[in-house]
C-alpha positions as CSV (number, residue, x, y, z in Angstrom):
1,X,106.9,6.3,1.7
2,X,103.6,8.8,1.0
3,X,102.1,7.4,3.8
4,X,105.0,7.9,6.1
5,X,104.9,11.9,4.9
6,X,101.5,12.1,4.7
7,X,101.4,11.1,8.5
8,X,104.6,13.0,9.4
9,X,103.1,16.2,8.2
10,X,99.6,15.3,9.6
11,X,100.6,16.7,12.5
12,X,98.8,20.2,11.8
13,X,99.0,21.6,15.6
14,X,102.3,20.9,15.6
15,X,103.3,22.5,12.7
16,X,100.8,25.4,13.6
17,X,102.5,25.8,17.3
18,X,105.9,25.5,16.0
19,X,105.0,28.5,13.4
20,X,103.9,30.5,15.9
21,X,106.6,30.2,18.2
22,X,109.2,30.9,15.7
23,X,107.2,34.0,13.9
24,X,106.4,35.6,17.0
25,X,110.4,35.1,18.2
26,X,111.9,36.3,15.1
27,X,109.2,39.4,14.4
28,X,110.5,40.5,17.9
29,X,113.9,39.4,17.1
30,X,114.2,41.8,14.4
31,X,113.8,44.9,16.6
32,X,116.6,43.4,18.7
33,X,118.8,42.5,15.3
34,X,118.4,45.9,14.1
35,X,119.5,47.4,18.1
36,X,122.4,45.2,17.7
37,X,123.4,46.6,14.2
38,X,122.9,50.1,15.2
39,X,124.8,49.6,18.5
40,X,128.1,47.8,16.7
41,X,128.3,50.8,14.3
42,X,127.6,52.9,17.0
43,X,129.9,51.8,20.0
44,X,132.8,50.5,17.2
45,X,134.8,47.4,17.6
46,X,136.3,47.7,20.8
47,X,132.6,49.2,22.6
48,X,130.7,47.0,21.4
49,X,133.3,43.4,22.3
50,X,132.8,45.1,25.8
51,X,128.7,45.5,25.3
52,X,128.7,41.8,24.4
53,X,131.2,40.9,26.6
54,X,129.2,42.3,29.6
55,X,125.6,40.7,28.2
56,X,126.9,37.0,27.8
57,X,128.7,37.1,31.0
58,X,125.5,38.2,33.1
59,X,123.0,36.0,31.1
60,X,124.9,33.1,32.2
61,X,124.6,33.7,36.1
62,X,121.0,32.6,36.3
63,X,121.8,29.8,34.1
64,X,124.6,29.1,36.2
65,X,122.0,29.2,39.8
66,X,118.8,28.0,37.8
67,X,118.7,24.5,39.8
68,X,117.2,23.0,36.8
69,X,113.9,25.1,37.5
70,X,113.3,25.4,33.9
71,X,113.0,22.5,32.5
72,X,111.6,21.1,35.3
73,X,108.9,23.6,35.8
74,X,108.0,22.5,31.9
75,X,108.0,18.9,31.7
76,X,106.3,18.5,35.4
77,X,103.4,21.2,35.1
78,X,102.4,19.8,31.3
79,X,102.3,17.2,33.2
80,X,100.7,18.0,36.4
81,X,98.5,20.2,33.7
82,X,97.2,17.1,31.6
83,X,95.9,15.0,34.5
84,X,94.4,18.5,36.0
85,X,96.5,18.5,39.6
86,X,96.7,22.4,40.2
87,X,97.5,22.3,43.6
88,X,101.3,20.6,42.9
89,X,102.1,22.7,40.0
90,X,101.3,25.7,42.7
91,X,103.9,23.7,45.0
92,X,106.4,23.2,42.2
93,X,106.4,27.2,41.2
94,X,106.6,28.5,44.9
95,X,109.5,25.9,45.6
96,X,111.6,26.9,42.8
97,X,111.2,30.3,43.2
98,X,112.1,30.5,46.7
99,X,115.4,29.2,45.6
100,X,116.2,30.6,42.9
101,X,115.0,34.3,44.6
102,X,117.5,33.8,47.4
103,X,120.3,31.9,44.7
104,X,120.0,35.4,42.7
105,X,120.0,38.1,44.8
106,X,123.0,36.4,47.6
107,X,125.4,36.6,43.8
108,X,124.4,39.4,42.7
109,X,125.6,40.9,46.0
110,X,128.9,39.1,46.1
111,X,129.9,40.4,42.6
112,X,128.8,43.5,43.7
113,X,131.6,43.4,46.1
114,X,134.5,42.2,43.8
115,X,132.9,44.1,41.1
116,X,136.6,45.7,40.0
117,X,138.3,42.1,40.2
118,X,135.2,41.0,37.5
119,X,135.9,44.3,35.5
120,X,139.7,43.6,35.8
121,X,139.5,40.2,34.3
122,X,137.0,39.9,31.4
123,X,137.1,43.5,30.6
124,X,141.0,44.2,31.1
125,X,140.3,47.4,32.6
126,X,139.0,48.3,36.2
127,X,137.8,51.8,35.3
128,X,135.1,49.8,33.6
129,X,133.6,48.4,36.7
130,X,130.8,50.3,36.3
131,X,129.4,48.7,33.6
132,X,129.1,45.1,36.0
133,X,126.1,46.9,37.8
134,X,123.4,47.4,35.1
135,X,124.8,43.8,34.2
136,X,123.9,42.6,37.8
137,X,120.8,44.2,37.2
138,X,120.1,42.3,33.8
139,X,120.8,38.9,35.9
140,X,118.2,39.5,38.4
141,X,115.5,40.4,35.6
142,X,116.2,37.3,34.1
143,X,114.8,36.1,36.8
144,X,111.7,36.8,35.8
145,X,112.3,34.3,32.5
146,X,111.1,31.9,34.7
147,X,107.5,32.8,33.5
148,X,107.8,31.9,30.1
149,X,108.6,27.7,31.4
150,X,105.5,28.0,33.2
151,X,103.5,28.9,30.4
152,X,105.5,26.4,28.3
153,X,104.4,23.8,30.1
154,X,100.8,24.7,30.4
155,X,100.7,24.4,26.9
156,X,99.3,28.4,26.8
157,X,101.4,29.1,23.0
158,X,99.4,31.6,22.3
159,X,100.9,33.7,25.4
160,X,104.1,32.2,25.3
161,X,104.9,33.9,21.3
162,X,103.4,37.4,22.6
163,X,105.5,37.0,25.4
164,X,108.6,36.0,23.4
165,X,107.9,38.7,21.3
166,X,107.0,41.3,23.7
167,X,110.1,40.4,25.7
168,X,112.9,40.9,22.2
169,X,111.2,43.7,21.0
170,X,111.3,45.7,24.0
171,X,114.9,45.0,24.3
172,X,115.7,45.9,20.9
173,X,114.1,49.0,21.4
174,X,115.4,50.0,24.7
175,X,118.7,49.1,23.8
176,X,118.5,51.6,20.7
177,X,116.5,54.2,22.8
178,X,118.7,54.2,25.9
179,X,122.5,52.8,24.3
180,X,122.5,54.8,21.1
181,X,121.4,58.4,23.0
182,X,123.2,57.4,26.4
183,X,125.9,54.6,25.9
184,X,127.0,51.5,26.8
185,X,126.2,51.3,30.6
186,X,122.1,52.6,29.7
187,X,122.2,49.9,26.6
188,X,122.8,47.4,29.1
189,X,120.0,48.9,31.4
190,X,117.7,48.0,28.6
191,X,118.0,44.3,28.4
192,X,117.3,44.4,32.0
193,X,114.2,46.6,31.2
194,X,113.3,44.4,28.1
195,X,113.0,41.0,30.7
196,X,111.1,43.1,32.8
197,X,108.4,44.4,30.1
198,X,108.7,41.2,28.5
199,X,107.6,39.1,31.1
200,X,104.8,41.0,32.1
201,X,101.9,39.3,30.4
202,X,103.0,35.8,32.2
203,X,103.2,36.8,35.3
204,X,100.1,38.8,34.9
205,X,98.3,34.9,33.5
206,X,99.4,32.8,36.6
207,X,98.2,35.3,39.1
208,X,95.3,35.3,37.6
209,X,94.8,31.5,37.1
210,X,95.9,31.3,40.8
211,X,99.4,29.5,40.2
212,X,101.0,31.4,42.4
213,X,99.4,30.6,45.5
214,X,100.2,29.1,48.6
215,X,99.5,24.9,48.9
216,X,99.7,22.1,50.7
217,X,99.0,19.8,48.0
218,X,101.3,16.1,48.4
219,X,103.7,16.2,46.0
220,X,107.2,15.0,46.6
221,X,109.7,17.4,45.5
222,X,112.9,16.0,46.9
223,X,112.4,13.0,44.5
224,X,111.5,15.7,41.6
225,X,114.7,17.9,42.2
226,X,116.6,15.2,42.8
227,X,116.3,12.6,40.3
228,X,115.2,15.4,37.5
229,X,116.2,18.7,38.5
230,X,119.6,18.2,39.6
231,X,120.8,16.2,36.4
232,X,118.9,18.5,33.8
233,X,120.6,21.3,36.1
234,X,123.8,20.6,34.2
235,X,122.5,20.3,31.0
236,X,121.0,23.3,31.4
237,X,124.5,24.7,32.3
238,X,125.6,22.7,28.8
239,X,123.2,24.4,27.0
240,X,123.0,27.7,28.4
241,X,127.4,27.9,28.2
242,X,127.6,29.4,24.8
243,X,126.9,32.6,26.5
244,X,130.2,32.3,27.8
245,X,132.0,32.1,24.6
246,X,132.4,35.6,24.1
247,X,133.4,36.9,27.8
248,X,136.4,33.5,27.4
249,X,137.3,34.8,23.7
250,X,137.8,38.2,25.3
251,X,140.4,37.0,27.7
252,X,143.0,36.0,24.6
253,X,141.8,38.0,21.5
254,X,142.3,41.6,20.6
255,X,138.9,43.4,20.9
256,X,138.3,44.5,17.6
257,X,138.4,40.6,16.7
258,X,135.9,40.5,19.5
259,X,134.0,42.9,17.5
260,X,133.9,41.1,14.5
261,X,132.7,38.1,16.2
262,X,129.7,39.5,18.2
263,X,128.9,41.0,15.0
264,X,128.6,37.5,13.6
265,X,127.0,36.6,16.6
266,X,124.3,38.9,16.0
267,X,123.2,36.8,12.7
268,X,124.1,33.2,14.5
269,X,122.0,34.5,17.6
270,X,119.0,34.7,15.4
271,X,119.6,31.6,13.2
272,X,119.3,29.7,16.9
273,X,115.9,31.1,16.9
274,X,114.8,28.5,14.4
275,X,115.5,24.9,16.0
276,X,114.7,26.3,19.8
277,X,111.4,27.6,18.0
278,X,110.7,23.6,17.2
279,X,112.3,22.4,20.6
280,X,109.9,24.8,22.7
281,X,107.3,23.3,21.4
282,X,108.5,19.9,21.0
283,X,109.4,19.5,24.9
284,X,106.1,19.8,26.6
285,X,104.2,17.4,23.6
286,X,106.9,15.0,24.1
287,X,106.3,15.1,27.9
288,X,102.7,14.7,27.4
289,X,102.6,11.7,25.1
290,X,105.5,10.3,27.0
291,X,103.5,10.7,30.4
292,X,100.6,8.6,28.4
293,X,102.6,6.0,27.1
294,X,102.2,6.7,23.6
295,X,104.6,7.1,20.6
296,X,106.9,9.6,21.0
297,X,109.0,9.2,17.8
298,X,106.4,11.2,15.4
299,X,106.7,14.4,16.9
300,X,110.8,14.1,16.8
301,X,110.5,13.2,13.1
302,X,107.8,16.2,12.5
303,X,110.1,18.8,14.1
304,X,113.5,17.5,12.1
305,X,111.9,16.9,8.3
306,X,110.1,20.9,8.9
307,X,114.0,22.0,10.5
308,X,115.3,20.4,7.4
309,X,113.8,22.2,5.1
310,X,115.2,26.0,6.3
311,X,118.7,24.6,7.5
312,X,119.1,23.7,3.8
313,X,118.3,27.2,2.5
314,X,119.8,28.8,5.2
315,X,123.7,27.3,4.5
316,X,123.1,28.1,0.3
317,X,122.3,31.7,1.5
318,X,124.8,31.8,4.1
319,X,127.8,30.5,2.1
320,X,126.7,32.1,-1.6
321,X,125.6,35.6,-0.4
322,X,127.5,36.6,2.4
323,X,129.4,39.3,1.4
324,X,126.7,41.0,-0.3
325,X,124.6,40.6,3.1
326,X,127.4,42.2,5.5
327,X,128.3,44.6,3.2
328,X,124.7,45.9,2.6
329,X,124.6,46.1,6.0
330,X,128.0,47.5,7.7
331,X,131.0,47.0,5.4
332,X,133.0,47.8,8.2
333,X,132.5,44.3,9.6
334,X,133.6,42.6,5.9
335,X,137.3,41.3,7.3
336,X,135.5,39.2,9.7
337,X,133.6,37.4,6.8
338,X,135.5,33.9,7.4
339,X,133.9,33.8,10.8
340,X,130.8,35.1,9.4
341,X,130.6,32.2,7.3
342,X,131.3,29.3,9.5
343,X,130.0,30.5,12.5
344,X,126.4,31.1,10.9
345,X,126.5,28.0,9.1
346,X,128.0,25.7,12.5
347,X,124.8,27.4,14.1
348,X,122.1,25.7,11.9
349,X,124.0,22.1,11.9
350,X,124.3,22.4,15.1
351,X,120.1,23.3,15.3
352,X,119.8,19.5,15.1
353,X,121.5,18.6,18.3
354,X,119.5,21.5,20.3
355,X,116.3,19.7,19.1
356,X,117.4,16.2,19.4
357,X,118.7,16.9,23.1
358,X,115.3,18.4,24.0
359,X,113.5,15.8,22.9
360,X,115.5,13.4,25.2
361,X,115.6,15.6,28.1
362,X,111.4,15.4,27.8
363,X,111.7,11.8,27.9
364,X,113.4,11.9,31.0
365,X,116.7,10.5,29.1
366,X,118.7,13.2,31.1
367,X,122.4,11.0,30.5
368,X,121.7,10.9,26.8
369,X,120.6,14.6,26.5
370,X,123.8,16.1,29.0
371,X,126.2,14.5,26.2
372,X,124.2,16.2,23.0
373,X,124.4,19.3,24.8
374,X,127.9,18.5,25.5
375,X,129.0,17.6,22.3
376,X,126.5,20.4,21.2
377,X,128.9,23.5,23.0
378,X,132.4,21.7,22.2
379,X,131.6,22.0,18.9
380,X,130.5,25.5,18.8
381,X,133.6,26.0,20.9
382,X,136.3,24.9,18.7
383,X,134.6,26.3,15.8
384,X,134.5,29.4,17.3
385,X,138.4,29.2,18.5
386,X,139.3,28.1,15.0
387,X,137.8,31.2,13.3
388,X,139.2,33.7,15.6
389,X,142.7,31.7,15.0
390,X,141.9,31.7,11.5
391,X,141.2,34.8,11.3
392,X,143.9,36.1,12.9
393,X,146.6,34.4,10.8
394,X,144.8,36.1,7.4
């Protein structure tokens, strides 16, 4: 049994990446905890559901077109990266973002069009259709996330936590800067300017390193997209459908219950931090090894005994301090503690999954990982519907 921790926790660059990912997230998550705070109290209950409304809703749409570019970009160029093929990791990048580019801006211009219908049905009001142009705005920045795969894959951690950094710290202060002086509409405006700013430093590397240039390098990417791309395409879509648990709460709750739950979302959003700190960096050292035909099963056990340790903590604090916490922070968010409580807690059990279904998805094990992920947002899902139920009975 020592020797079995002693080699688990052997794995120093591991432990050291995974660190680093995670401190550099939530460092720049706190600026964008703090914007969130200030903006609840600012905007009220019925603001803010909107706010959040608005943000999960237009976060999703590049989810919704990303193809499977994501993953994909990550697993193939750590690969492509380790045997030193530049000239098909050049291929890869210019393929996906010729599709994705064209994906992006052709909806964003449809919305555009039925812009009141979209305002009419998640935000009950089409006076508010306003507010679905910074958000289409915010999509095609998120565009721009697209970097941060890249650099993921080449294994470049270092960049990546500046970049992760850069990118939540910039929104959480434009958010404050432009929503708390401005409003709603300019607090949107500054996620879109956060993605931008954030993103910067990436985009800045690959030009550079020349990964953005033209080649004719043999690489087949029909068989890529369409034995890889396509399936993690939808469990990407898995994955990345929390975002629309707000916008479909909206459509049968009262908005100040809204509130209460995107204030709770605030905390669960950062909590979330943690495991896809360890699955970042598990994905592309999984890839690797798996590429080489080595053993796999140390890294997964490495990232869940280190998880372990602060999902433990975490549901003591969560479910023995939470009143004190709110109420030090906004008492006027204190009759939503019930979905305080479970939400936040639900977040790091379900920390487990998001880690475990990475680690398939890097071993190509794309059936497997679709149903964790699946499994993964039902469950958040019906927790969330029960504490909104719940809460409304009290």
């Amino acid at each position: 049994m020592k020797q079995k921790l002693k080699s688990i926790f052997s794995e120093r660059e591991f432990f050291f990446n995974s660190g680093m990912v995670f401190g550099a997230s939530f460092i720049g998550a706190i600026f964008l905890f703090v914007s969130n705070l200030v903006l609840s109290r600012a905007f009220g209950p019925e603001v803010f559901g909107n706010y959040k409304t608005i943000i999960g809703l237009f976060m999703f749409i590049p989810a919704l077109i990303d193809f499977g570019a994501a993953p994909t970009l990550t697993k193939y160029i750590a690969e492509f990266s380790a045997k030193k093929e530049t000239g098909k990791i050049n291929k890869l990048i210019r393929f996906f973002l010729k599709i994705k580019g064209f994906s992006i801006v052709s909806v964003v211009l449809v919305i555009y069009v039925f812009r009141d219908a979209f305002a009419h049905m998640f935000l009950k009001d089409e006076a508010l259709s306003y507010l679905i142009v910074p958000g289409l705005i915010l999509s095609l920045f998120i565009l721009l996330e697209l970097s941060k795969s890249m650099i993921v894959g080449l294994q470049n951690f270092k960049l990546f936590s500046f970049s992760n950094f850069l990118t939540t710290a910039s929104i959480g202060i434009f958010t404050i800067g432009l929503g708390y002086y401005y409003g709603i509409y300019y607090a949107i405006l500054g996620w879109a300017f956060g993605y931008f700013v954030g993103n910067l430093p990436n985009i800045w590397y690959l030009l550079r390193r020349r990964f953005l240039q033209r080649n004719t390098a043999g690489l087949d990417i029909r068989r890529i997209f369409g034995t890889y791309s396509v399936p993690m395409w939808g469990m990407y879509l898995l994955n990345s459908s929390n975002l629309l648990i707000i916008p479909l709460l909206s459509l049968f709750f009262a908005q100040k219950l809204i509130g209460y739950y995107g204030f709770a979302w605030i905390f669960y959003s950062g909590i979330m931090l943690v495991p896809m700190a360890f699955a970042q960096v598990l994905f592309p050292k999984v890839s690797e090894l798996d590429s080489k035909k080595k053993d796999v099963k140390k890294a997964l056990r490495s990232a869940l005994v280190a998880y372990s340790l602060i999902a433990i903590a975490g549901i003591f604090t969560i479910h023995s301090y939470s009143t004190e916490i709110i109420a030090l922070i906004s008492s006027e968010y204190l009759p939503g503690l019930l979905i305080f409580k479970w939400l936040n807690s639900a977040g790091l059990l379900l920390g487990y999954l998001l880690i475990y279904a990475n680690y398939l998805s890097a071993k190509h094990e794309i059936k497997k990982a679709t149903w964790v992920f699946f499994v993964m947002n039902i469950a958040l899902f019906l927790v969330s519907v029960w504490v909104m139920i719940s809460e409304t009975i009290l």
